[in-house]
C-alpha positions in Angstrom: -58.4 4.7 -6.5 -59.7 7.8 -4.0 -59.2 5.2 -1.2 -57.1 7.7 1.5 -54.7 6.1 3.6 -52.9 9.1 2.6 -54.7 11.1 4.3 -54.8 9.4 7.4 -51.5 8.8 7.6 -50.5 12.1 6.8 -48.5 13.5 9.9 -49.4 17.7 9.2 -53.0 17.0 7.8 -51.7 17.8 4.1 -54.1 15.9 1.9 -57.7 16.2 1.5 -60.5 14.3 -0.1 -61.5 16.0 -3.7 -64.0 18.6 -3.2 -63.1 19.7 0.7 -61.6 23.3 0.9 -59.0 24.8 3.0 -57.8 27.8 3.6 -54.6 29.5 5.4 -55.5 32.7 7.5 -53.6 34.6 10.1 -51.2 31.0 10.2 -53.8 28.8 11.1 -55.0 26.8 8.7 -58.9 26.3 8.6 -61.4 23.2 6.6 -64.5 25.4 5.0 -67.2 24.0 3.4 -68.5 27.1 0.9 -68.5 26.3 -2.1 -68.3 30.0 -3.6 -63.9 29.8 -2.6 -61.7 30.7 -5.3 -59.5 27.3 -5.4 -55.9 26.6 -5.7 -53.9 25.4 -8.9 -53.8 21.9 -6.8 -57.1 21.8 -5.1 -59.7 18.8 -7.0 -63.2 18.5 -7.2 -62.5 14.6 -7.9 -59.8 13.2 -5.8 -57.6 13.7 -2.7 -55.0 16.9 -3.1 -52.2 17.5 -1.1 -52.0 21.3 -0.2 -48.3 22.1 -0.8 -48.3 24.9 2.2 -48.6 21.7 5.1 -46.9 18.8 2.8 -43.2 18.2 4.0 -42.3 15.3 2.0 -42.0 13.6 5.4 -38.4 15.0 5.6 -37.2 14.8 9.3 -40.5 12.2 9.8 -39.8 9.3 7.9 -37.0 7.9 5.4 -39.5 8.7 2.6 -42.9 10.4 2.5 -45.3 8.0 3.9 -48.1 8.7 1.9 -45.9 7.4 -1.2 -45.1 4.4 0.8 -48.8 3.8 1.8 -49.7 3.8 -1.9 -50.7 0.6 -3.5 -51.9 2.0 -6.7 -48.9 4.3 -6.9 -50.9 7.4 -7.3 -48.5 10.1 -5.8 -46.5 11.7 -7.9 -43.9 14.2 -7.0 -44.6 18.1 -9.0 -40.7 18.2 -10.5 -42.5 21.8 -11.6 -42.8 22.8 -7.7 -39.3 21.1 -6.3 -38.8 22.4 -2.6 -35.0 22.1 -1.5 -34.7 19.6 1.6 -33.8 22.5 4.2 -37.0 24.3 2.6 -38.9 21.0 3.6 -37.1 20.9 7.1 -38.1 24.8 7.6 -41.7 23.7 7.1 -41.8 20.6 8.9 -40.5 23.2 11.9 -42.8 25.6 11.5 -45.5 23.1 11.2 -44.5 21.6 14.1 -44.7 24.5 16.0 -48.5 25.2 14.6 -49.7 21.9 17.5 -53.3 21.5 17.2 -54.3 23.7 14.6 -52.5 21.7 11.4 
């Protein structure tokens, strides 16, 4: 459905519309626009991607992620390939949280 209440709903700035870059340098995590970038297993051309480094499942946020419970179409799916362990999520949502500004 590409709508993206996802993405503004997102609390850490995870998801991105298909076709927008990102990248993570020196821990701060920057939007480019070239098109030349050599792009992550998860990043789309198509549709809006969640970049795993800045996704926290909502854990410590919200009883469940909210972009999943935004969702009318039901087009989030967890990656059972990719499982993070709930303190793993917690570290990150820390660590994000201490990032202010720059996520």
């Amino acid at each position: 459905m590409n709508c993206g209440i996802c993405e503004i709903l997102c609390p850490y700035n995870a998801i991105y519309p298909g076709g927008v870059n990102w990248r993570k340098i020196h821990n701060r995590y920057f939007m480019f626009c070239d098109e030349e970038l050599i792009h992550d297993d998860f990043w789309s051309p198509d549709h809006y991607y969640l970049v795993p480094d800045k996704c926290t499942e909502c854990v410590g946020k919200y009883p469940e992620a909210i972009c999943k419970t935004a969702c009318t179409k039901n087009a989030i799916h967890a990656d059972m390939e990719h499982k993070e362990s709930e303190e793993h999520l917690f570290a990150k949502k820390e660590y994000l949280e201490t990032m202010q500004g720059l996520i």
